[in-house]
C-alpha positions as CSV (number, residue, x, y, z in Angstrom):
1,X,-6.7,-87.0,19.9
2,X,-8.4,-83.9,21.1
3,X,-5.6,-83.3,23.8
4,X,-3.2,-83.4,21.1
5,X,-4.7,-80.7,19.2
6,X,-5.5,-78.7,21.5
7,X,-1.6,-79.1,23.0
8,X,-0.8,-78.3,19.3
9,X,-3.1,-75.2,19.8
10,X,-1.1,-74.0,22.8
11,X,2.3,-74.6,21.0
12,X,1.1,-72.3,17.9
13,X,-0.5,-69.8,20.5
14,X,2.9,-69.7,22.5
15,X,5.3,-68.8,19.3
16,X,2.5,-66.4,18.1
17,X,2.7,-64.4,21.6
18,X,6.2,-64.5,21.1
19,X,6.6,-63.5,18.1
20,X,4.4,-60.9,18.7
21,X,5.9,-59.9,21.8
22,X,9.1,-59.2,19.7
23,X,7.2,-57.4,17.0
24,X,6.2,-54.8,20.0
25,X,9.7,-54.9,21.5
26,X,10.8,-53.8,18.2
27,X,8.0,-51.1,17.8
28,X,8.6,-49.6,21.1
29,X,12.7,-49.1,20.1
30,X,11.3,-47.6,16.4
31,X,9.1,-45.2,18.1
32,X,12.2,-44.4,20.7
33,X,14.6,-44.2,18.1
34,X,12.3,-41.7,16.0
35,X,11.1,-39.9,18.8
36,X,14.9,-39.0,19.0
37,X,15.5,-38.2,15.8
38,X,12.6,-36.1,16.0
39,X,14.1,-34.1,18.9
40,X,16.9,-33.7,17.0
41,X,15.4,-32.5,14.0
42,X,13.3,-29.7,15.4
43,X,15.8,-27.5,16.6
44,X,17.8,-27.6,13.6
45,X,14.1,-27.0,11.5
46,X,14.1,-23.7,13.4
47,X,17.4,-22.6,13.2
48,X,17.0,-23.6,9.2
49,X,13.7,-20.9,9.6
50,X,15.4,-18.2,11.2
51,X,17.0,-17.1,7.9
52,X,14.1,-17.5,6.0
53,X,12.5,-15.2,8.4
54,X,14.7,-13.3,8.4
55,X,14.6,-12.3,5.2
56,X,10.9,-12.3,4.8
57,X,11.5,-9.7,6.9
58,X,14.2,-8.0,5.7
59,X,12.2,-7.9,2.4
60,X,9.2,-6.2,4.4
61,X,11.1,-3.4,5.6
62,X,12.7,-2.8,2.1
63,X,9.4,-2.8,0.8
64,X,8.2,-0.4,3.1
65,X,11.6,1.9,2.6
66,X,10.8,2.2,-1.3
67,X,6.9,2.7,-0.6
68,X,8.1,5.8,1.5
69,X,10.7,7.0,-1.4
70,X,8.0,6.6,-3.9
71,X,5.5,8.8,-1.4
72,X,8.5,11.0,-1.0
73,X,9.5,11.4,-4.5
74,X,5.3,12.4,-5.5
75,X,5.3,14.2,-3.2
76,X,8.8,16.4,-5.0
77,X,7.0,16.4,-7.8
78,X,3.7,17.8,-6.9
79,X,6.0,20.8,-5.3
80,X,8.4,21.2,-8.3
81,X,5.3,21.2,-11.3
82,X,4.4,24.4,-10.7
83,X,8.3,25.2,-10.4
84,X,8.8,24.0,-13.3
85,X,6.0,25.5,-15.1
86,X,6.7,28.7,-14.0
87,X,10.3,28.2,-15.3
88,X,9.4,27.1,-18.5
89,X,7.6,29.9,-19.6
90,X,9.7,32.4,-17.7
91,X,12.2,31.2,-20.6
92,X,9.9,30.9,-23.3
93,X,9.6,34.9,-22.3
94,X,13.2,35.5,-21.9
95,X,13.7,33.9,-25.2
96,X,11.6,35.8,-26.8
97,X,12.8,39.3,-25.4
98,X,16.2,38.9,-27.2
99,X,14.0,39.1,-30.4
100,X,11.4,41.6,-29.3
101,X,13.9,43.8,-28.7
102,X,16.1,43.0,-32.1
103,X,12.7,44.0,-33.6
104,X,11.7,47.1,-31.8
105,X,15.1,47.8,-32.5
106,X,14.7,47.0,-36.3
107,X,11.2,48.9,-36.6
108,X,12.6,51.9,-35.0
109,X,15.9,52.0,-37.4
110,X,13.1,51.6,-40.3
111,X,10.9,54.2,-38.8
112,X,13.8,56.6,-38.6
113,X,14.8,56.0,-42.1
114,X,11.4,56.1,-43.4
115,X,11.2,59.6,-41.7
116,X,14.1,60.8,-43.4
């Protein structure tokens, strides 16, 4: 009775082994398989990067290019404000020559007739 059992023992022992001897047969050709779809994968991961970096940097260098215009353009500025100031009242003057004249003019017309 023992020897049966334990002969039944090896029996369910042998399939186990084999059954896990397929179960690591079919492990290995997973990990084979994935291993190649992994090589296969990276390459077209980094072309798929190459435009995104591309225009990270693109975006880097137009940043840059309108940081530059904006130092530019203060710069303009601070060399046109007195430019302009000095334009603004140079015709605030002019404008008001017209009519200092057209009154010196009128005064001395009224200072003539007055005299008279």
């Amino acid at each position: 009775m023992v020897a049966t059992e334990v002969r039944k023992l090896a029996e369910r022992s042998q399939t186990a082994a084999k059954e896990i001897s397929a179960l690591a047969t079919d492990s290995v050709g997973v990990a084979e398989r994935s291993g190649k779809l992994l090589d296969e994968l990276v390459p077209s991961i980094k072309e798929d990067g190459g435009p995104g970096q591309e225009v990270s940097s693109a975006s880097r260098e137009q940043s840059s290019g309108v940081s530059q215009i904006n130092k530019a353009m203060s710069q303009v500025d601070l060399v046109t404000q007195p430019q302009r100031r000095f334009r603004g009242r140079a015709l605030e003057h002019s404008g008001r020559t017209p009519l200092l004249r057209l009154k010196l003019s009128c005064n001395s017309w009224t200072s003539q007739d007055q005299r008279r």
